[in-house]
C-alpha angles and dihedrals in degrees: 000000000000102000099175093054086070091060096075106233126139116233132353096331120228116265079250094057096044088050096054093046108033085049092046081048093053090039087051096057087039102253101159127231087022096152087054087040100050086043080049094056086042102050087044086051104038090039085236127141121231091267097045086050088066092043098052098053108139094042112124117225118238113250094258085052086048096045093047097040090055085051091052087047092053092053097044092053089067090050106266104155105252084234093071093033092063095024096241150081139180120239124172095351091303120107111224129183111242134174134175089280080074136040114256102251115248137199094264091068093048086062099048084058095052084056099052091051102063082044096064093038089052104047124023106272117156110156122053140189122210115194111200115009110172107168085010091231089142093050097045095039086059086041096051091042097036114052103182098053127122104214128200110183121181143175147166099244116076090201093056081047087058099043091047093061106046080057091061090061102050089051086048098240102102087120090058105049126059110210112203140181105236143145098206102192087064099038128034117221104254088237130057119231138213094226132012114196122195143164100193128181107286115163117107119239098247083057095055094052082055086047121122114273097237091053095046086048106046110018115081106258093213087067094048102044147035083207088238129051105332091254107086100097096042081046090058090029095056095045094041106041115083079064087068098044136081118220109305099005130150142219124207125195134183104231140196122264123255119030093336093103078045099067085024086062095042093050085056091043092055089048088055103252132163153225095020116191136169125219119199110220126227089293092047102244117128101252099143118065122182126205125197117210106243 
């Protein structure tokens, strides 16, 4: 379907023109954010930043921009995420590859990173385990911040393994992280570690079933729910993990909203950790909760 070809215009338009009419088109189905969506497919097609975007207004795309950019349209306007429409994503400040193999990485983890962060600059952590890491935005982003870190990352799926670590690469710290296939509720790692960071499925299943259309119908499901309370991965995490830690060491997971750190807190409470905390996100809710071994 040739959806430029409805805005009336004559010829290939400038990058100023498609923006004033694809995001009026978007805006018109009621895709939200379609002025930032249409400058995202842009940018990812004209190779500009934001800014440049703004500055190169009047430049005319060449007819295989034009041509692509009218297919990613297309596909924006029935509700694909324009992350897995261009194959990429910025996260803390960092731009990763992603595709539906992987969840598309959100604000709240980039708050658990910057907590974990201050947390290994303010204790001596140097070896961390990251459960679950997908795009492995949370490994690269403490590989890229914290020069001095050991990293172990591991996951089920072989393909977000891949693609974790092609995006190590591309952020230049493929020396300094070990990607591994594990299920680590059936086989310990054969080293201890001073953090674990995770962000592990924790919508309900009734929840899922609620969920937005679009997220139901593009992100990988195994990413987004344990298929049961929510609960399932903080229950074996709680009565798994000091397995996995060395004295005094944390563990730090991203969590849902409501009452959900609330039950998280009590499940690590009954297994006899310690030092429970909660952190609010950017939003300040309390979506980060950290555990101490006892």
């Amino acid at each position: 379907m040739d959806l430029i070809k409805s805005f009336n215009v004559i010829g290939i338009p400038t990058i100023g023109k498609i923006i004033n009419e694809s995001s009026s088109f978007l805006r018109s189905l009621g895709i939200q954010e379609s002025i930032q969506k249409t400058k995202w497919l842009l940018s990812s097609i004209c190779k500009l930043s934001f800014s440049e975007i703004l500055l190169f207004q009047d430049r005319i795309l060449t007819e295989q921009e034009f041509d692509l950019f009218d297919n990613w349209l297309h596909r924006c306007a029935i509700g694909e995420p324009v992350q897995y429409i261009t194959n990429e994503t910025d996260f803390f400040s960092l731009t990763f590859h992603i595709n539906r193999d992987v969840l598309i990485p959100r604000s709240e983890t980039e708050r658990l990173v910057e907590i974990a962060i201050e947390t290994i600059n303010n204790t001596e952590v140097q070896s961390v385990l990251d459960i679950g890491t997908g795009s492995g935005c949370i490994a690269i982003s403490l590989a890229r911040n914290c020069k001095e870190l050991s990293i172990l990352a591991v996951d089920k799926s072989r393909a977000a393994l891949e693609l974790a670590n092609r995006n190590s690469y591309i952020n230049s710290v493929n020396n300094r992280i070990t990607f591994l296939q594990l299920n680590i509720f059936k086989q310990n790692p054969i080293k201890k570690f001073d953090l674990v960071v995770t962000n592990p499925p924790y919508i309900s299943l009734n929840e899922y079933n609620n969920l937005d259309k679009t997220i139901k119908l593009y992100e990988p499901r195994t990413a987004l729910t344990d298929e049961f309370d929510g609960l399932k991965f903080y229950r074996r995490i709680s009565q798994k993990g000091m397995n996995w830690l060395k004295p005094n060491g944390k563990i730090l997971m991203e969590v849902g909203k409501d009452k959900h750190p609330e039950m998280v807190a009590e499940l690590f409470h009954s297994e006899n950790w310690q030092g429970i905390k909660f952190y609010p996100d950017y939003n300040k809710d309390i979506r980060i909760i950290e555990v101490s071994r006892s």
